[in-house]
Residue frames relative to the residue before (quaternion, step in Angstrom):
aa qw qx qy qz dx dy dz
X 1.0000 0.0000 0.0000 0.0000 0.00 0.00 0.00
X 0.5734 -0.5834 0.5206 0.2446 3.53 -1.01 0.93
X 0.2275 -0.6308 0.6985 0.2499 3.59 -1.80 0.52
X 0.7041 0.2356 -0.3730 0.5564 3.76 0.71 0.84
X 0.2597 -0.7010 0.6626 -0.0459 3.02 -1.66 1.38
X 0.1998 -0.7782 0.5933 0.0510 3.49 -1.24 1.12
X 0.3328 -0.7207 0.5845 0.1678 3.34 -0.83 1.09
X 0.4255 0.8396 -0.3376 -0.0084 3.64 0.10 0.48
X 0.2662 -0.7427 0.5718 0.2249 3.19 -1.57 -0.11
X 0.6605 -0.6706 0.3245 0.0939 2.97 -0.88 1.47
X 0.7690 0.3242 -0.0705 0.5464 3.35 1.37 -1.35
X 0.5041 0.6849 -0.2421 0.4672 3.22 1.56 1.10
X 0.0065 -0.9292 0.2822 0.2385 3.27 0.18 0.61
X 0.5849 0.4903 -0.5042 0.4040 3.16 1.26 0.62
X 0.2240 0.7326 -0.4816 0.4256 3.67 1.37 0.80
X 0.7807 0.4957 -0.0878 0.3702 2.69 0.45 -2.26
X 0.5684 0.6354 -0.2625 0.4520 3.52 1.33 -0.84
X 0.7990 0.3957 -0.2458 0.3803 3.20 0.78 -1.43
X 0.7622 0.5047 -0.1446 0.3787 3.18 1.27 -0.48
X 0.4611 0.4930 -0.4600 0.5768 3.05 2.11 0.20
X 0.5091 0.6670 -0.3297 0.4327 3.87 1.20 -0.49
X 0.7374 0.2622 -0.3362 0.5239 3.32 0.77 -0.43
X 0.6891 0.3258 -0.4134 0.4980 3.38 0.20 -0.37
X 0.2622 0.5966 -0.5603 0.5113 3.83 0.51 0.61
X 0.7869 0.2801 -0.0115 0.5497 3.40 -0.19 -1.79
X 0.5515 -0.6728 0.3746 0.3207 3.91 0.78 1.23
X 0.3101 0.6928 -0.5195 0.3924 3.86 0.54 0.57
X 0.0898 0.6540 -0.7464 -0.0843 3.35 -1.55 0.85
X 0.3156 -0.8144 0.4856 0.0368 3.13 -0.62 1.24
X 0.4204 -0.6390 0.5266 0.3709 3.90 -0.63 0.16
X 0.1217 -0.8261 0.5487 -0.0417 3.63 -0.08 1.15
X 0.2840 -0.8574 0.4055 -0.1407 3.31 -0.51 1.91
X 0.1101 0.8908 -0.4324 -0.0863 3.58 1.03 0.49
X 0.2938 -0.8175 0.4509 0.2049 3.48 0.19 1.47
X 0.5950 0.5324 -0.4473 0.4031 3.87 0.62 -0.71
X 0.7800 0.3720 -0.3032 0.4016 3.95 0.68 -0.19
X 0.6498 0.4346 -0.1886 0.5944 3.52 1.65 -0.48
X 0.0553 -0.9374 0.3132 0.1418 3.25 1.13 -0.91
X 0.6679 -0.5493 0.1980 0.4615 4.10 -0.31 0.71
X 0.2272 -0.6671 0.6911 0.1605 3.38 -1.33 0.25
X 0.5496 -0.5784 0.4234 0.4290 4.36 -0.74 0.29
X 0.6924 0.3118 -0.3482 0.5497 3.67 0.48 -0.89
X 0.6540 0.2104 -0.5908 0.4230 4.48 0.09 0.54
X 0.4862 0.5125 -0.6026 0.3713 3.83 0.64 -0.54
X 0.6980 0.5679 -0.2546 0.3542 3.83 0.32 -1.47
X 0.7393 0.3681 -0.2266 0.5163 3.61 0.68 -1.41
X 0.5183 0.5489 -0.4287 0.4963 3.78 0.99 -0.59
X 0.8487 0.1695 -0.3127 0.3915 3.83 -0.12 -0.95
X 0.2845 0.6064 -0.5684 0.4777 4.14 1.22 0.42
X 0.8459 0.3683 -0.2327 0.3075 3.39 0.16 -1.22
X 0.5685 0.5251 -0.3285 0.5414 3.62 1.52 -0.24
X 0.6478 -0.5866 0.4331 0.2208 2.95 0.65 -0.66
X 0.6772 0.5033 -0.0561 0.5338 2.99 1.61 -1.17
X 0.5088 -0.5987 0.5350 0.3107 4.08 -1.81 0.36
X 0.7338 -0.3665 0.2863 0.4953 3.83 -1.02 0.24
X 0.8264 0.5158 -0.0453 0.2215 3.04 1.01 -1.73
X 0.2826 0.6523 -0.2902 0.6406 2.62 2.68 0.87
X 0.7247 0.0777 -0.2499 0.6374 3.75 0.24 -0.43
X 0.2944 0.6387 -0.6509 0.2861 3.64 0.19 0.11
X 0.0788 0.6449 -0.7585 -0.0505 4.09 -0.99 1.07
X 0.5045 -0.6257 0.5853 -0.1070 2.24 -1.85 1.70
X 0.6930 0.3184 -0.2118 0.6111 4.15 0.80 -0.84
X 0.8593 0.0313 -0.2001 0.4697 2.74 -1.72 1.43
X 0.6750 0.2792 -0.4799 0.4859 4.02 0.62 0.95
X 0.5234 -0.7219 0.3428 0.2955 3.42 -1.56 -0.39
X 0.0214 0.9089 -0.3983 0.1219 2.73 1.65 1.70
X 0.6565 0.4322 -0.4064 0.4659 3.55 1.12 -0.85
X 0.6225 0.5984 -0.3460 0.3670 3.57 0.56 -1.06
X 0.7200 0.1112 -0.2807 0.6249 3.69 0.74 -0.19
X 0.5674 -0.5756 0.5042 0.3041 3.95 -0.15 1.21
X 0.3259 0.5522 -0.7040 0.3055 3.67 0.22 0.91
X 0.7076 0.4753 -0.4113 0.3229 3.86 0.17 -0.22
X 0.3891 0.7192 -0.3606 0.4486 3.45 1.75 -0.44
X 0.4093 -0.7550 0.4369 0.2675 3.53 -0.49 1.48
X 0.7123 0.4753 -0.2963 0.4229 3.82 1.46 0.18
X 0.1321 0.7361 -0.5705 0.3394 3.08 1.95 0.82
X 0.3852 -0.6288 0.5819 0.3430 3.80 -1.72 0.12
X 0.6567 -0.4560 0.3842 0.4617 3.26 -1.17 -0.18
X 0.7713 0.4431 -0.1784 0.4206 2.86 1.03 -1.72
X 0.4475 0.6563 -0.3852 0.4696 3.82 1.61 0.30
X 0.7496 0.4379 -0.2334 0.4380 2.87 0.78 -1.06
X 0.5985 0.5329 -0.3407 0.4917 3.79 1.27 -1.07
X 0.5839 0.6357 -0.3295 0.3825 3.42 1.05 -1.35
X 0.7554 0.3806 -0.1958 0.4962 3.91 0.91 -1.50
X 0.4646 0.6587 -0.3463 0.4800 3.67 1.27 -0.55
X 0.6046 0.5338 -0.3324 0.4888 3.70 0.72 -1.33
X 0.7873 0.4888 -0.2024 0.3166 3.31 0.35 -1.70
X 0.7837 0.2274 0.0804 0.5724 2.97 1.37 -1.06
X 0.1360 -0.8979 0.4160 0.0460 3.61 0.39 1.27
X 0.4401 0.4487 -0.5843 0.5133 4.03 1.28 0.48
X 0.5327 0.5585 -0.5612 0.2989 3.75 0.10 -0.82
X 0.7521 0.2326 -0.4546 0.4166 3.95 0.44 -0.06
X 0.4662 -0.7081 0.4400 0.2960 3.13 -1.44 0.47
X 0.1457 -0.9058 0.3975 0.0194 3.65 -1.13 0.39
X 0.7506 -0.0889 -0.6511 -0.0693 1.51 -2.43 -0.04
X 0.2745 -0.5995 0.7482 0.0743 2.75 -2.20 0.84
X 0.1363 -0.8124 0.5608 -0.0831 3.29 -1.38 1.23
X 0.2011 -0.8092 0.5517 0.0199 3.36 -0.26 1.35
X 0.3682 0.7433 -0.5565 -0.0470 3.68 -1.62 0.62
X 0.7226 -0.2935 0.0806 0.6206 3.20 -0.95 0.51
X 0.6667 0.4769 -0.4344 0.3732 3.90 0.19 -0.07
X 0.7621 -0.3745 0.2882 0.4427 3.36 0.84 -0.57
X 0.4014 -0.7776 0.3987 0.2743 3.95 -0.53 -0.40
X 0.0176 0.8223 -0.5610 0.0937 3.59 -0.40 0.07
X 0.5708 -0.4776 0.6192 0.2504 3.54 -1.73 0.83
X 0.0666 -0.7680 0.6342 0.0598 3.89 -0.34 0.87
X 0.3291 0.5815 -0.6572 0.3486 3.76 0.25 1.82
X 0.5542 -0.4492 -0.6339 0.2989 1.61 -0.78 2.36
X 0.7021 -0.5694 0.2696 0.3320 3.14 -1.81 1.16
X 0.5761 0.5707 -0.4991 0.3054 3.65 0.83 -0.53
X 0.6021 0.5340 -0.4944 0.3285 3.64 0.81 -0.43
X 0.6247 0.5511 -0.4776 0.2792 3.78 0.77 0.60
X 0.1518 0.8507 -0.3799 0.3299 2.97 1.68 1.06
X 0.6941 0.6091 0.0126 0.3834 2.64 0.98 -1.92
X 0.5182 0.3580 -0.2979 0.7174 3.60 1.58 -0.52
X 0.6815 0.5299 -0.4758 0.1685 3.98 -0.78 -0.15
């Protein structure tokens, strides 16, 4: 098993970037395609602890129906947003990659640089 995990989507191409990047730099990573497994509260939760960051950071907004259910509204909850995320696994944004260095939204993919 890998010490780095990819959150990804396939039909993305800055997924696809980040993850041809790592295996570039000789890395097999544990590659997590959340749209088919989709999110549980304690990784939505432990994922943004470890970034650093609120839901309403990886929250994507284009081409879902984040505005349409007021999850982009800066008074959205967390747990609204984790709650609609669950239900719906595009509502996060991606791909996020976690390793022993830390984790991070990798838009644009080169910022998984910064984790190696």
């Amino acid at each position: 098993m890998s010490d780095i995990t990819i959150y990804h989507n396939p039909g993305c191409g800055t997924s696809r970037n980040t993850l041809a990047l790592l295996r570039e730099k000789g890395l097999d990573p544990t590659v997590v395609e959340y749209l088919k497994v989709g999110w549980t509260r304690d990784q939505l939760h432990d994922l943004t602890r470890t970034m650093g960051v609120g839901a309403h950071d990886i929250l994507r907004v284009r081409g879902t129906a984040a505005d349409e259910l007021g999850l982009s509204d800066p008074a959205a909850s967390e747990e609204a947003l984790f709650a609609a995320m669950i239900l719906d696994p595009i509502l996060v944004n991606r791909p996020i990659v976690v390793t022993p260095k830390g984790a991070a939204l990798c838009r644009p993919a080169e910022l998984v640089l910064s984790l190696l």
